[in-house]
C-alpha angles and dihedrals in degrees: 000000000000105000098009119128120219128211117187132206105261093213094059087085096049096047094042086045095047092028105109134168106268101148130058112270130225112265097255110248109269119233131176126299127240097211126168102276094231130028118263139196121218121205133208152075103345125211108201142178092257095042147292125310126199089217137017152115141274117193109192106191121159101011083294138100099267096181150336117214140167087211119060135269106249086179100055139051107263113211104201103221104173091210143087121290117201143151110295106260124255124219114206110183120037145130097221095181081056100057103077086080131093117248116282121232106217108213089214139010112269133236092213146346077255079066107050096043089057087057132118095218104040080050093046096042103031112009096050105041088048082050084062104042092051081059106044110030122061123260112285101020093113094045089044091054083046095056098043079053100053091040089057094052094048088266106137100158121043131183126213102046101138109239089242098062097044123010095080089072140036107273123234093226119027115267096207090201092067138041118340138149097003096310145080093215099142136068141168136200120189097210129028123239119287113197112323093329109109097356095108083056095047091038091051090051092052090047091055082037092053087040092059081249100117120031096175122054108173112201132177098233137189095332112178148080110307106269101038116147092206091052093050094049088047084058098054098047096056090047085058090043089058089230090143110098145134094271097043115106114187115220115212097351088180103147087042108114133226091262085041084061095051089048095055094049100056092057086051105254111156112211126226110194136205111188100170102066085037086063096043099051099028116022097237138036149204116336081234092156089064088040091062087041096057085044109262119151109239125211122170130226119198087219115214131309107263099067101003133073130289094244144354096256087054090049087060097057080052089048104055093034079067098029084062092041089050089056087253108103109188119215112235091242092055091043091046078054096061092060090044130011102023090037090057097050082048084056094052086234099106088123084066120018145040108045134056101245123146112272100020118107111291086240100155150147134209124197142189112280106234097146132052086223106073088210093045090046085057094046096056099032114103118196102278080076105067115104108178138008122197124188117190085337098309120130102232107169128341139127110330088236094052096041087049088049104044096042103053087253089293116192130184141142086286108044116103152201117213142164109221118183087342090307115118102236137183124216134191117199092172104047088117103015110061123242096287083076101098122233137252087262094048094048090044084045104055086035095056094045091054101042108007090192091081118150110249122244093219107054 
């Protein structure tokens, strides 16, 4: 209201921040679906699970993958890309409510994320602005922006989303900690119990875990700069806690040392990794090369906008940069894994996700076609190339003569036209969740009212 002063609860931020997913879910309430009327075929370069091809086919019916063929479909509609077709990318590690913000500039490198979150900047130009939005713009809003950003960049599975602000609706993009495919089997927690406080909650995750309940814990662990003694107490006490199993998937792990790594290998802990904030925060990040070493599976996370990077596709150029200057180069086809194939084994969803095979989801990306090597063409593509993004056969966002075409010229209140990075593009933001979900105009709209500062999509 016009001349009313607001004055939020402090706590709101703290409590949304820490807030975590440690209990099952309620499966989200289904509503129709907004699929291609007729089955299509998509040709390009192919990345499968076997390898690249120059040339093949992808056939999408049903909302599956119906085939995938080197000689073309004579019973579908083939739409010529010209691009690379590949699995849709999965971020592991984000703060989706956060990244509505611009990026945030830190002062000083950091001890510790104890650190940061003490300080008067990161509160005044990131706490305090999240305490009024959760005021002032409806439930879901934040996560709703987050997701239209990842989509635009590949991204069709994100991890971080609090149960509060999404679980209640289908998502746009899947958020791979929460329901999906029938289940609740994952959960995270940021900060590990101290005392009594929070223990009920971790001891409740390693008892699903133990039952074959949970096969994904995602935990905030030892970040920090190597040598911190925080960090290292931190580690030991998540190794007494017995925190370190097969499904447990450490998030940072910055401060964790060559011999930590092995440790955690050997239990079974897969790592996803987020250099740049590391970076950022820190000055330096995970030892990942070592990790992979010792055997870990590695997935990225692109973290969360005010100290990440702007998309997924713009956090792998970070990862193998450091993955070289660790004397671990990465191929493009292994780095193009950790944001597919392998991300999606971290996610426990490898039935489902991360590679283009018959029957699975037709959850897919293509982008523009700049290098002769598909894998190479991935690892160097930012999101102005992409070109289409599909999610269980939806057509969620792509070229605005593509989506026209393979749609049937749907239109609807949340369909929309957009440039994005001087494309005309075409985005859907209620292909899933009927037309009361609001579109990309009415969230930046009543983001943009509330807080005016918001980080812009197309950057």
């Amino acid at each position: 209201m016009a001349g009313t002063v607001t004055h939020p609860d402090p706590g709101l931020f703290e409590r949304a921040y820490a807030r975590g997913i440690t209990e099952e879910l309620p499966e989200p309430t289904r509503r129709p679906r907004a699929l291609p009327p007729a089955p299509f075929a998509l040709h390009g370069a192919v990345i499968t699970p076997d390898g690249a091809w120059s040339s093949g086919y992808v056939t999408v019916a049903g909302g599956l993958i119906d085939r995938i063929s080197q000689q073309s479909p004579t019973d579908v509609e083939v739409l010529e890309t010209d691009g690379v077709i590949l699995p849709g990318l999965l971020d592991l590690h984000g703060h989706p409510e956060f990244n509505v913000f611009a990026a945030w500039e830190p002062p000083k490198l950091y001890d510790n994320r104890y650190a940061w979150r003490r300080s008067k900047p990161y509160q005044a130009l990131v706490r305090d602005p999240q305490n009024l939005l959760l005021t002032e713009v409806p439930p879901q809003t934040q996560t709703r922006y987050a997701e239209v950003r990842a989509l635009v960049g590949g991204v069709t599975g994100i991890q971080g989303a609090s149960g509060a602000s999404s679980a209640s609706s289908e998502p746009l993009v899947r958020n791979l900690d929460q329901w999906a495919f029938g289940a609740h089997r994952a959960r995270s927690m940021i900060d590990l119990p101290s005392g009594s406080f929070g223990l009920p909650s971790f001891q409740a995750v390693m008892a699903r875990i133990a039952a074959g309940d949970v096969n994904a814990f995602y935990l905030h662990l030892s970040e920090g700069r190597s040598g911190d003694a925080l960090s290292a107490k931190e580690f030991q006490h998540f190794l007494d806690l017995g925190g370190a199993t097969a499904a447990t998937n450490v998030i940072h792990g910055t401060a964790l040392t060559a011999d930590d790594l092995h440790t955690v290998a050997e239990l079974g802990c897969r790592l996803v990794w987020s250099p740049q904030s590391n970076l950022r925060l820190y000055g330096e990040t995970t030892a990942a090369g070592e990790a992979m070493a010792a055997g870990m599976p590695v997935a990225l996370g692109a973290d969360w906008l005010p100290s990440g990077s702007t998309s997924l596709l713009a956090e792998m150029k970070v990862a193998r940069r450091e993955l070289a200057q660790q004397g671990h180069p990465v191929a493009a086809a292994d780095l193009v894994a950790m944001v597919t194939s392998v991300a999606a084994r971290i996610a426990g969803l490898d039935d489902h996700l991360g590679s283009l095979a018959e029957g699975r989801p037709a959850d897919l990306v293509v982008l523009e076609r700049h290098h002769v090597d598909p894998y190479e063409n991935v690892c160097l593509a930012d999101p102005s190339w992409v070109d289409l993004v599909c999610i269980g056969g939806d057509v969620t966002y792509g070229r605005a003569d593509w989506f026209g075409q393979l749609s049937a010229a749907a239109t609807g209140p949340t369909i929309e036209d957009l440039i994005a990075w001087g494309k005309p593009m075409r985005l859907d933001t209620g292909f899933q969740g009927g037309t009361e979900v609001p579109s990309l105009s009415a969230v930046r709209s009543a983001l943009t009212t509330a807080y005016p500062a918001v980080g812009p999509i197309f950057a």
